[in-house]
Backbone and ligand atoms as CSV (ligand in chain L), in Angstrom:
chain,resi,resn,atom,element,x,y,z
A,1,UNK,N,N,21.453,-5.261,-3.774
A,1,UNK,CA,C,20.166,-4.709,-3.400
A,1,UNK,C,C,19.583,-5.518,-2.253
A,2,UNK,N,N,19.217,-4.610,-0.918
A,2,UNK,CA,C,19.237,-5.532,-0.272
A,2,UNK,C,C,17.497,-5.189,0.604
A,3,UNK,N,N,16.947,-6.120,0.889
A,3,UNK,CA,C,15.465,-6.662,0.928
A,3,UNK,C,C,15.341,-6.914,2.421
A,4,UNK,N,N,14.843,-5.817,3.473
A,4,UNK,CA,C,14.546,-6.419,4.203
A,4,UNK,C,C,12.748,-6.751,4.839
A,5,UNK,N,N,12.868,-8.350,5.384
A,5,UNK,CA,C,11.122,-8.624,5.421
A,5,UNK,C,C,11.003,-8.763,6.906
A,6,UNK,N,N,10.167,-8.168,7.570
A,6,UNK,CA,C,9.727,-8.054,8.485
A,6,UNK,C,C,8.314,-8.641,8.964
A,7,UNK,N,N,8.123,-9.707,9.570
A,7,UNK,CA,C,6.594,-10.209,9.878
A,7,UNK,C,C,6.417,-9.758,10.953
A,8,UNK,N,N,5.162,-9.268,11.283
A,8,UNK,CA,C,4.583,-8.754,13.089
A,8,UNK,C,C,4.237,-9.900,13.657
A,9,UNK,N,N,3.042,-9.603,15.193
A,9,UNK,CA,C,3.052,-10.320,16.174
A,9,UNK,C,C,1.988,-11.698,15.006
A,10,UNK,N,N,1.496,-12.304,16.005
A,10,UNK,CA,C,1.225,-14.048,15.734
A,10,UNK,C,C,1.150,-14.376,14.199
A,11,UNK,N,N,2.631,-13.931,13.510
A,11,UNK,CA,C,2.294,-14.364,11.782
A,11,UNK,C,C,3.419,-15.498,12.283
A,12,UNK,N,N,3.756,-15.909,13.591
A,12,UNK,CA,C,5.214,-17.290,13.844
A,12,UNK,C,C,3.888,-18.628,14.169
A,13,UNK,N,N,2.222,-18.306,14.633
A,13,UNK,CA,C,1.200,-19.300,14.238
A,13,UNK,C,C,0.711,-19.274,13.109
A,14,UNK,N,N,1.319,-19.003,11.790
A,14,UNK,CA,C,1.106,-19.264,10.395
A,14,UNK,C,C,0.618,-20.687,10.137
A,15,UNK,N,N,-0.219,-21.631,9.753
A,15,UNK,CA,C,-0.559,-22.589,9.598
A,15,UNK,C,C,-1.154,-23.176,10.828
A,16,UNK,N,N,-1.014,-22.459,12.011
A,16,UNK,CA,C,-2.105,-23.169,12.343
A,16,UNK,C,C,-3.556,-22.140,12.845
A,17,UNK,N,N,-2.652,-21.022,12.665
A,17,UNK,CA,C,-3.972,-19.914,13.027
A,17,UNK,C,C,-4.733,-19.307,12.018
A,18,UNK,N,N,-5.953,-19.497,12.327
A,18,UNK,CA,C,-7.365,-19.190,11.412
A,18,UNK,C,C,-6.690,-19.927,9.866
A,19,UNK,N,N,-6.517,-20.956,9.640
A,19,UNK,CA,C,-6.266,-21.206,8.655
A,19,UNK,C,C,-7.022,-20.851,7.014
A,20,UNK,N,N,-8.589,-20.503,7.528
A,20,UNK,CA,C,-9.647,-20.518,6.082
A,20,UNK,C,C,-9.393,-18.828,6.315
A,21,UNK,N,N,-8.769,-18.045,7.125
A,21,UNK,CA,C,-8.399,-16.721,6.808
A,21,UNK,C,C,-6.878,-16.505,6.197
A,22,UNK,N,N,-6.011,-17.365,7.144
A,22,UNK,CA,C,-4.248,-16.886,6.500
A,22,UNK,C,C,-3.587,-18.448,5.588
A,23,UNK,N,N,-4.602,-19.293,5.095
A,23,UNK,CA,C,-3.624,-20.157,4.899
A,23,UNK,C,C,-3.377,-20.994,5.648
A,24,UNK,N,N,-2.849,-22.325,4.893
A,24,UNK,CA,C,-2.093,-23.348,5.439
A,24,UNK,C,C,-1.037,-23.335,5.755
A,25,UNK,N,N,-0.029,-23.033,5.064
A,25,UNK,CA,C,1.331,-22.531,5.013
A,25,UNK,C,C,1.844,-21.899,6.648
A,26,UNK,N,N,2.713,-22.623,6.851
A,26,UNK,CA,C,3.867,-21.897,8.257
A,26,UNK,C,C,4.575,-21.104,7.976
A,27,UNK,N,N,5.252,-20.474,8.536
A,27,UNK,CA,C,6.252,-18.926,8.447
A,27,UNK,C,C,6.940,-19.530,7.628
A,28,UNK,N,N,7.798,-20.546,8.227
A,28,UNK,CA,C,9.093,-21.374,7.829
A,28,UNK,C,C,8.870,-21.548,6.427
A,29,UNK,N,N,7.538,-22.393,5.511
A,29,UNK,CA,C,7.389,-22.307,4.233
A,29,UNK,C,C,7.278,-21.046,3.110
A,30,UNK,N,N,6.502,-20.347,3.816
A,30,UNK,CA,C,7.011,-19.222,3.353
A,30,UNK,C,C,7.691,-18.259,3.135
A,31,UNK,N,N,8.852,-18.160,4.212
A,31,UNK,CA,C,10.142,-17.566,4.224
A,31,UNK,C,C,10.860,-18.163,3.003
A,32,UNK,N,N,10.898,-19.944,2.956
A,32,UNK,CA,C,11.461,-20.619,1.885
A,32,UNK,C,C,11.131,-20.106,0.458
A,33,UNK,N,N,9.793,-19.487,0.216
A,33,UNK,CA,C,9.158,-19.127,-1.038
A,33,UNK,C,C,9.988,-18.057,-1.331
A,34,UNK,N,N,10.101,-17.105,-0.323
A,34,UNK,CA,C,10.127,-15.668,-0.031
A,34,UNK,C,C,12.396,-15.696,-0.896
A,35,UNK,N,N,12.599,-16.670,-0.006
A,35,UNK,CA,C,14.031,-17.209,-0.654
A,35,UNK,C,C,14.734,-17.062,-1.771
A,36,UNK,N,N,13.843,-18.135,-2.214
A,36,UNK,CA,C,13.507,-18.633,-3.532
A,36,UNK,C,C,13.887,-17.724,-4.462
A,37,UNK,N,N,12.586,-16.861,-4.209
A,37,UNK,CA,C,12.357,-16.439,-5.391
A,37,UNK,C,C,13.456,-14.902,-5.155
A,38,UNK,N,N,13.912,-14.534,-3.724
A,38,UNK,CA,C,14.562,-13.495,-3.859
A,38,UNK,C,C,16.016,-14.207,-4.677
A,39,UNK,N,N,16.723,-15.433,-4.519
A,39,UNK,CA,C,18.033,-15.715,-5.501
A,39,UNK,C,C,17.617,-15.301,-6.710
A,40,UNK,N,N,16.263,-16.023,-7.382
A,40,UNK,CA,C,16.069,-15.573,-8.891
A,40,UNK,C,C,15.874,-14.317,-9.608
A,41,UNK,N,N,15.733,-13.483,-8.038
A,41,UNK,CA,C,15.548,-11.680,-8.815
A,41,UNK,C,C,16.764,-11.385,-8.616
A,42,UNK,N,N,18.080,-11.584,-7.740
A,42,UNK,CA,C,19.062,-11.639,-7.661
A,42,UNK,C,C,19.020,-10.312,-6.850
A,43,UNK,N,N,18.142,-10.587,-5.572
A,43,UNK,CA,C,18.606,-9.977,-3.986
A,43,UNK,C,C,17.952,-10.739,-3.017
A,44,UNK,N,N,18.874,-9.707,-2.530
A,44,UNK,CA,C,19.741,-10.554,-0.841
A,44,UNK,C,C,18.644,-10.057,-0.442
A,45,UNK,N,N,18.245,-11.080,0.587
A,45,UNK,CA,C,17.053,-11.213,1.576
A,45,UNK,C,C,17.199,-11.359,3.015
A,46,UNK,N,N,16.719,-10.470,3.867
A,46,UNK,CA,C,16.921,-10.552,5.514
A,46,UNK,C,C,15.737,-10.604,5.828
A,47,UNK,N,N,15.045,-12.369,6.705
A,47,UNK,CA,C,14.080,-12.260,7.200
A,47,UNK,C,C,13.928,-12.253,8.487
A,48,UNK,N,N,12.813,-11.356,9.184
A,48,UNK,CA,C,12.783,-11.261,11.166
A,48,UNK,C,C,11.434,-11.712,11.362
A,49,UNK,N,N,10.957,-11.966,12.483
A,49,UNK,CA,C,9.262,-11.987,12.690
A,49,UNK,C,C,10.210,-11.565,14.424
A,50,UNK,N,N,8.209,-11.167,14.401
A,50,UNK,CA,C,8.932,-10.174,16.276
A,50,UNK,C,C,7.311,-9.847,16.558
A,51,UNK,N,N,6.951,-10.669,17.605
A,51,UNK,CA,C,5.610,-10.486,18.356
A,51,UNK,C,C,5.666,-9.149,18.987
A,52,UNK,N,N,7.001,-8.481,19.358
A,52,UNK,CA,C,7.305,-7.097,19.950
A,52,UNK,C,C,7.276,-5.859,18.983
A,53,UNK,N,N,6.785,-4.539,19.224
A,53,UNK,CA,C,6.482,-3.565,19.024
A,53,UNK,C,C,7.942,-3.195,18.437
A,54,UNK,N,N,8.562,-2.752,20.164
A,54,UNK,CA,C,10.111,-2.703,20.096
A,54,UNK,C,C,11.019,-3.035,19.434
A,55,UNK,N,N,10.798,-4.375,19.479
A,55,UNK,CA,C,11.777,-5.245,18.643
A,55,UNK,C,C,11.670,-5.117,16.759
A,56,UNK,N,N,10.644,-4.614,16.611
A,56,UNK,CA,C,10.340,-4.302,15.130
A,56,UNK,C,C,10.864,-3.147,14.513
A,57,UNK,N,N,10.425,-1.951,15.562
A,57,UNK,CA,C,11.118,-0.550,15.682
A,57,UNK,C,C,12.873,-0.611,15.175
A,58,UNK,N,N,13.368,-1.175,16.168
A,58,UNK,CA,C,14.742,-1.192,16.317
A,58,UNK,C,C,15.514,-2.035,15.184
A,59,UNK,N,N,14.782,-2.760,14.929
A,59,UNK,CA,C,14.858,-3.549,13.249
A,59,UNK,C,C,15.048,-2.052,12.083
A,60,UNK,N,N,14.372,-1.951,12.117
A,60,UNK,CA,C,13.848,-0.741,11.194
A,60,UNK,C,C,14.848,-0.009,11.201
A,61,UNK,N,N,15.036,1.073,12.527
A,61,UNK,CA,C,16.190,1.582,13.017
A,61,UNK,C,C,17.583,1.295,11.951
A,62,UNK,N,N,17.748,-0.053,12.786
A,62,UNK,CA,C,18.889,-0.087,12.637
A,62,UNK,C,C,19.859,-1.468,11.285
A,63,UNK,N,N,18.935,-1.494,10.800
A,63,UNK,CA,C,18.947,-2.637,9.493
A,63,UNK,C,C,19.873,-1.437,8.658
A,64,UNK,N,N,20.497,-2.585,7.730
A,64,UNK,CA,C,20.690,-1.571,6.300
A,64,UNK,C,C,20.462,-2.443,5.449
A,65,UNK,N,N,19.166,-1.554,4.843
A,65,UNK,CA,C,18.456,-2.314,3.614
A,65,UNK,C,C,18.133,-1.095,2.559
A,66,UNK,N,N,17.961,-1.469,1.587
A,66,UNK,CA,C,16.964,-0.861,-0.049
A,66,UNK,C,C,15.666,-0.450,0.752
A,67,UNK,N,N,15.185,-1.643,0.366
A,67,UNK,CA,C,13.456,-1.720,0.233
A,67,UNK,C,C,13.193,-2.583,1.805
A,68,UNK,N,N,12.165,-2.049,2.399
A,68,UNK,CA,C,11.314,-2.753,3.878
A,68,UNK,C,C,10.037,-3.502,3.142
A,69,UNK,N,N,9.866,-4.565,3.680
A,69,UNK,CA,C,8.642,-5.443,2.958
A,69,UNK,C,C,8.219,-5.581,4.343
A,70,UNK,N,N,7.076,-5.118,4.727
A,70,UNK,CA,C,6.584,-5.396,6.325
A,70,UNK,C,C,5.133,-5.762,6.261
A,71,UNK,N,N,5.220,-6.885,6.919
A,71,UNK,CA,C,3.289,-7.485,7.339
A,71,UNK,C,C,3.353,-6.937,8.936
A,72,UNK,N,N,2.949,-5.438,8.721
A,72,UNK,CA,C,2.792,-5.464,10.252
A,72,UNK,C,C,1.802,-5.843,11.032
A,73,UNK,N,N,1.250,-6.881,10.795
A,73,UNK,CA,C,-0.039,-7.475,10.775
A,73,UNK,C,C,-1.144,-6.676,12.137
A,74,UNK,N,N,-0.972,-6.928,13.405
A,74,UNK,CA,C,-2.229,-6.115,13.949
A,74,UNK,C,C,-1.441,-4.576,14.517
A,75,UNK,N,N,-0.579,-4.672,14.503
A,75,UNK,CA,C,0.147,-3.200,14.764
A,75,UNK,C,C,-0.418,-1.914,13.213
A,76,UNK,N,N,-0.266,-2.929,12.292
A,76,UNK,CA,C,-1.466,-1.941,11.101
A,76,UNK,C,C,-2.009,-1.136,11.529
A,77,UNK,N,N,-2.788,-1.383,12.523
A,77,UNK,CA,C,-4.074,-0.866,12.713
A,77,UNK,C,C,-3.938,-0.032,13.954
A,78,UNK,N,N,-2.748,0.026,14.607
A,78,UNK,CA,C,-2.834,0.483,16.128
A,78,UNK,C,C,-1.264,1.351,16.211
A,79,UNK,N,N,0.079,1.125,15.210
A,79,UNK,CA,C,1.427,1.350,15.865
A,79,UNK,C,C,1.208,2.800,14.761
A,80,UNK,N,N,1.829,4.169,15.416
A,80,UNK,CA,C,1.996,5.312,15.030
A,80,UNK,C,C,3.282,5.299,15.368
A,81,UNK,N,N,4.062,4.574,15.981
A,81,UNK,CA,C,4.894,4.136,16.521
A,81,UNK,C,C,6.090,3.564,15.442
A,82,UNK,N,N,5.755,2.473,14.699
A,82,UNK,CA,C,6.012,1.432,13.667
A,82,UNK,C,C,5.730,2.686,12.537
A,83,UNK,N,N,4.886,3.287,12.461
A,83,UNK,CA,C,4.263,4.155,11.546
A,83,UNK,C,C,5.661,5.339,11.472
A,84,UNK,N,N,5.873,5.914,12.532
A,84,UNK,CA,C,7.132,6.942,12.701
A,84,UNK,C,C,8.301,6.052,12.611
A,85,UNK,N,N,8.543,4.845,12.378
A,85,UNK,CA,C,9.918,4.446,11.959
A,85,UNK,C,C,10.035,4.387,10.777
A,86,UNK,N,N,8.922,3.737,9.761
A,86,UNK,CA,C,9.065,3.659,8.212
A,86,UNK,C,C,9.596,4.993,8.341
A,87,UNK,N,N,8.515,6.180,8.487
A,87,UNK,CA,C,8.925,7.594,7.599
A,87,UNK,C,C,10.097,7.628,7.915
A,88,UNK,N,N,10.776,7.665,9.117
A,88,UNK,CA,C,11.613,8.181,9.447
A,88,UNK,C,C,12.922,7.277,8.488
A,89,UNK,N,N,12.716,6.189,8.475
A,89,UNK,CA,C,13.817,5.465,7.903
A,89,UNK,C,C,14.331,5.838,6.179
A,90,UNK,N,N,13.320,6.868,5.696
A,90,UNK,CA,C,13.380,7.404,4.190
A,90,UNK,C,C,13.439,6.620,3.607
A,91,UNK,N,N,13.335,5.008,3.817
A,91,UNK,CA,C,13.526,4.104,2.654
A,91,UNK,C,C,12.376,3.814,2.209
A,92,UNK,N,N,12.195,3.202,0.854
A,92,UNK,CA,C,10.579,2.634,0.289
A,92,UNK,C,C,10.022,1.566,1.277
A,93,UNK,N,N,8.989,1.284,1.915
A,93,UNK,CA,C,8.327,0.371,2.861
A,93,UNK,C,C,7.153,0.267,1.646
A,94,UNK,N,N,6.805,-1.351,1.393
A,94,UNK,CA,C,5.676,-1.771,0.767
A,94,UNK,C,C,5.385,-2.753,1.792
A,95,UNK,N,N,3.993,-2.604,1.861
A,95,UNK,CA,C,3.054,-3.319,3.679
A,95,UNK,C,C,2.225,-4.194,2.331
A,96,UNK,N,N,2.332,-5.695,3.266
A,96,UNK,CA,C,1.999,-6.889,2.796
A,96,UNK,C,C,0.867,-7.204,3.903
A,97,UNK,N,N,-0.207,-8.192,3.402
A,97,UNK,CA,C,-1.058,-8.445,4.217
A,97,UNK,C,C,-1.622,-9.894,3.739
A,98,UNK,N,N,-1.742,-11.231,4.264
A,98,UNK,CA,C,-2.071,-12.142,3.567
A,98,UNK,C,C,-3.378,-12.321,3.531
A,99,UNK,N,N,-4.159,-11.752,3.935
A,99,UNK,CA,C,-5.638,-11.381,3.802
A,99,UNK,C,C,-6.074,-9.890,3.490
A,100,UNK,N,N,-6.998,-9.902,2.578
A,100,UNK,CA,C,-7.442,-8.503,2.094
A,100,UNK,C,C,-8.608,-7.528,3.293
A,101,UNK,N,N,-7.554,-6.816,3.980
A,101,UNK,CA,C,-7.794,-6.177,5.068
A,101,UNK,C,C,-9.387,-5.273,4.456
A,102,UNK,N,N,-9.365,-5.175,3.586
A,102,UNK,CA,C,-10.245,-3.925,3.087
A,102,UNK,C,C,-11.994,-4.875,2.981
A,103,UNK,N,N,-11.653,-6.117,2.800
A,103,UNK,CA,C,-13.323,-6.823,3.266
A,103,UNK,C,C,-13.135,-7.807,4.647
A,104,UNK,N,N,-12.707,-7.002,5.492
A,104,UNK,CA,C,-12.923,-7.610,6.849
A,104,UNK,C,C,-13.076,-6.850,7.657
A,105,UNK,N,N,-13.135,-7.176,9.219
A,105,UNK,CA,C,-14.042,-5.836,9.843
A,105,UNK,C,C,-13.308,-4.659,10.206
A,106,UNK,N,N,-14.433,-3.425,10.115
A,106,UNK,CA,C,-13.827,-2.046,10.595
A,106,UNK,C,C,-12.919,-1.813,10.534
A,107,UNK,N,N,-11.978,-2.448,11.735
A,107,UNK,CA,C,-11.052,-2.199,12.083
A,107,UNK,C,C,-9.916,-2.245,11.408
A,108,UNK,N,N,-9.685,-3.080,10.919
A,108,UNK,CA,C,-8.622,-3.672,9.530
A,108,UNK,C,C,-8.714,-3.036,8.821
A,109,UNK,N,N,-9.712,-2.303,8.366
A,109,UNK,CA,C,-9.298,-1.193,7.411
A,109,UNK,C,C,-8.957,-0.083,7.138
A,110,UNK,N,N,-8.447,-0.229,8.081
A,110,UNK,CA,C,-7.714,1.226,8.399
A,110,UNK,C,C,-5.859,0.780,8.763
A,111,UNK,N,N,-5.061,1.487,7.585
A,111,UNK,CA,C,-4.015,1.207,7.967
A,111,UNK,C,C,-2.935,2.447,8.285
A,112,UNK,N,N,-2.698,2.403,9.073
A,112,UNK,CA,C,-1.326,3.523,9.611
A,112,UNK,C,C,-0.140,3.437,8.888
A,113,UNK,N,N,0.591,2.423,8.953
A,113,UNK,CA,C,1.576,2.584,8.198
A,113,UNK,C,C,1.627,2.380,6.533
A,114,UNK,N,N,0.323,1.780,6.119
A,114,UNK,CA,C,0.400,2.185,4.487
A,114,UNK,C,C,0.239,3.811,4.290
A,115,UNK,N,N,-0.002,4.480,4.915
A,115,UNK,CA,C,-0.161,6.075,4.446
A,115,UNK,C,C,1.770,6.217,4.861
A,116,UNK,N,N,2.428,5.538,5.177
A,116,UNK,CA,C,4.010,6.271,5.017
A,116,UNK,C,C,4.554,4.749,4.070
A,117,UNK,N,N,3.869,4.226,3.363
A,117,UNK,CA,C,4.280,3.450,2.520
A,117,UNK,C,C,4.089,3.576,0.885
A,118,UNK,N,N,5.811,3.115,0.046
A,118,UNK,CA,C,4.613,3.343,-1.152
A,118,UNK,C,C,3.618,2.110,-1.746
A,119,UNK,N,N,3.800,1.500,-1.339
A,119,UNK,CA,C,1.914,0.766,-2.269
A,119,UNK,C,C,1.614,-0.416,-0.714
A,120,UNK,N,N,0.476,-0.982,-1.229
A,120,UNK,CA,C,0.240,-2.345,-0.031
A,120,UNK,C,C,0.024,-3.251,-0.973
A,121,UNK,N,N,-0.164,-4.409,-0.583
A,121,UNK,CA,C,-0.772,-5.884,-1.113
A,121,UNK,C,C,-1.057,-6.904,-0.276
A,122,UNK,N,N,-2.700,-6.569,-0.634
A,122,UNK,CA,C,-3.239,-6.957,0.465
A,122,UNK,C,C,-4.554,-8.447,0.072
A,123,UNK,N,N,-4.207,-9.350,0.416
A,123,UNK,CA,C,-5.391,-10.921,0.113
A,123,UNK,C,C,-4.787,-11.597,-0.940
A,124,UNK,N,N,-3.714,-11.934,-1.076
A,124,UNK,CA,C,-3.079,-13.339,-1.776
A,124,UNK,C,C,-2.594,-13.968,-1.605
A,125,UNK,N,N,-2.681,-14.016,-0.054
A,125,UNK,CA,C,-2.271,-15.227,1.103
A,125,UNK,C,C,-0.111,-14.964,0.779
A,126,UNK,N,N,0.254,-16.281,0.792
A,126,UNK,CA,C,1.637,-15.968,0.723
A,126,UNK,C,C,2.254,-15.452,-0.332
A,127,UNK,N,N,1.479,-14.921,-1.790
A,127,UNK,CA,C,1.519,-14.773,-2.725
A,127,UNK,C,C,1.829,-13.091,-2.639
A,128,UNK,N,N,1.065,-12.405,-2.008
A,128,UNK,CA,C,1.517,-11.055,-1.004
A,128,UNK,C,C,2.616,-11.256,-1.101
A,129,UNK,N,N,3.506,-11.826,-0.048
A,129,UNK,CA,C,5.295,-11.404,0.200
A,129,UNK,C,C,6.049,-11.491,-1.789
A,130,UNK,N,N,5.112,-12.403,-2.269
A,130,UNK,CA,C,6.148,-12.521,-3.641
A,130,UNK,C,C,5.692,-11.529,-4.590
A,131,UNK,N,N,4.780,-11.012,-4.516
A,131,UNK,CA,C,4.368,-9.813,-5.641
A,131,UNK,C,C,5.212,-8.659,-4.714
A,132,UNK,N,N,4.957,-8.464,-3.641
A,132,UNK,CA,C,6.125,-7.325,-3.257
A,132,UNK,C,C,7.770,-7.622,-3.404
A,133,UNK,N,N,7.989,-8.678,-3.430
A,133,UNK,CA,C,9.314,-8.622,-3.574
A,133,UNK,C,C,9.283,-8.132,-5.334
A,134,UNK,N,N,8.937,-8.872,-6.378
A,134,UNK,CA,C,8.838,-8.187,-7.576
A,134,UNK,C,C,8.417,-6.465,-7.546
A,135,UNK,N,N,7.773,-6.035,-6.638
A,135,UNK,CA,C,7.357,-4.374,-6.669
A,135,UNK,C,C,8.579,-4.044,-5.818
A,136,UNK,N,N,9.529,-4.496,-5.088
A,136,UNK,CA,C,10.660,-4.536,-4.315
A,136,UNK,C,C,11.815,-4.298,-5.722
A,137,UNK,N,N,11.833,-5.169,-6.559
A,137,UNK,CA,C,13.027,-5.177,-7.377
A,137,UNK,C,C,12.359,-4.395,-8.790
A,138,UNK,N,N,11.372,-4.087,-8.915
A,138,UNK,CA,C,11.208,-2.722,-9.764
A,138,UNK,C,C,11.465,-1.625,-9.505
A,139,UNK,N,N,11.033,-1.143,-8.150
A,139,UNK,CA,C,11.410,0.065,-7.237
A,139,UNK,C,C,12.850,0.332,-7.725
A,140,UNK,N,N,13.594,-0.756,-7.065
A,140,UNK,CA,C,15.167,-0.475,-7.263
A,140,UNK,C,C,15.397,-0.011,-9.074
A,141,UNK,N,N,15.049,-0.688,-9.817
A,141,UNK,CA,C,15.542,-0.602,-11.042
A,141,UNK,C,C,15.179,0.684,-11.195
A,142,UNK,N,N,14.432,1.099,-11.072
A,142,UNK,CA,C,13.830,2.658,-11.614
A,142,UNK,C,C,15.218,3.960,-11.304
L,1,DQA,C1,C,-2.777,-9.461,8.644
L,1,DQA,C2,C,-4.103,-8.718,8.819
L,1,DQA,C3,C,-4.177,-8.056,10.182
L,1,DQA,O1,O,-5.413,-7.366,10.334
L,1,DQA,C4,C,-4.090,-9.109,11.284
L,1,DQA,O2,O,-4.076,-8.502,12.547
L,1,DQA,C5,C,-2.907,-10.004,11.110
L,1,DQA,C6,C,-2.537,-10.464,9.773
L,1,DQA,C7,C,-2.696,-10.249,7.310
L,1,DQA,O3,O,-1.588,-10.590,6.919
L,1,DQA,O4,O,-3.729,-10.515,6.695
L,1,DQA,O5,O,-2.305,-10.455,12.077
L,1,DQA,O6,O,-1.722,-8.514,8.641
């Protein structure tokens, strides 16, 4: 069963950007979490981060995975683009967010690609990527 995680543009300044909004934690530590805990559910894990639109797309495209775990972090709010690759890819996409988009401004709350996703999880800092990987390896079992 195979897991692929996708981070958008500036989630590679993890720890040091807006920290009292995303955390202390760097990509790198949390990829390690993200690891972790995928050996103990017993799947394989492919992680990317990609400041590019493109480069996310073509991920999507052309990966072969189960389940998409994607923080498309400000493309959320703007890619119809990113939005037409989930659908198109027919696979389950669950959209992660390490801040709870839904009490911050306007704009953030509005997400594009959770309407072609099935669920989000959104404000539990790095705790997000690990509750989706568990909603990742239920999906499959079903
Ligand atoms: C984010 C929320 C987005 O609104 C923002 O643009 C991000 C990160 C989050 O994980 O909380 O870059 O996706």
């Amino acid at each position: 069963m195979k897991i692929l995680v996708i981070h958008g543009p500036n989630l590679n300044m993890l720890g040091k950007r807006e920290p009292e909004i995303y955390g202390t934690l760097t990509l790198a530590e949390i990829n390690k979490k993200i690891k972790a805990l995928a050996k103990e559910l017993g799947l394989s894990v492919s992680i990317m981060q990609s400041n590019s639109e493109a480069e996310i797309i073509e991920r999507i495209q052309k990966s072969n995975y189960d389940v998409l775990i994607i923080n498309p972090a400000a493309y959320t709010h703007t890619s119809i683009a990113i939005r037409d690759a989930i659908s198109a890819s027919g696979k389950p996409a669950i959209e992660v967010h390490l801040s709870n988009i839904h009490k911050r401004e306007e704009f953030r709350r509005r997400s594009l690609t959770a309407e072609v996703s099935h669920g989000q999880i959104s404000g539990f800092g790095a705790d997000s990527y690990l509750l989706a990987l568990r909603a990742a390896k239920s999906l499959l079992s079903e």
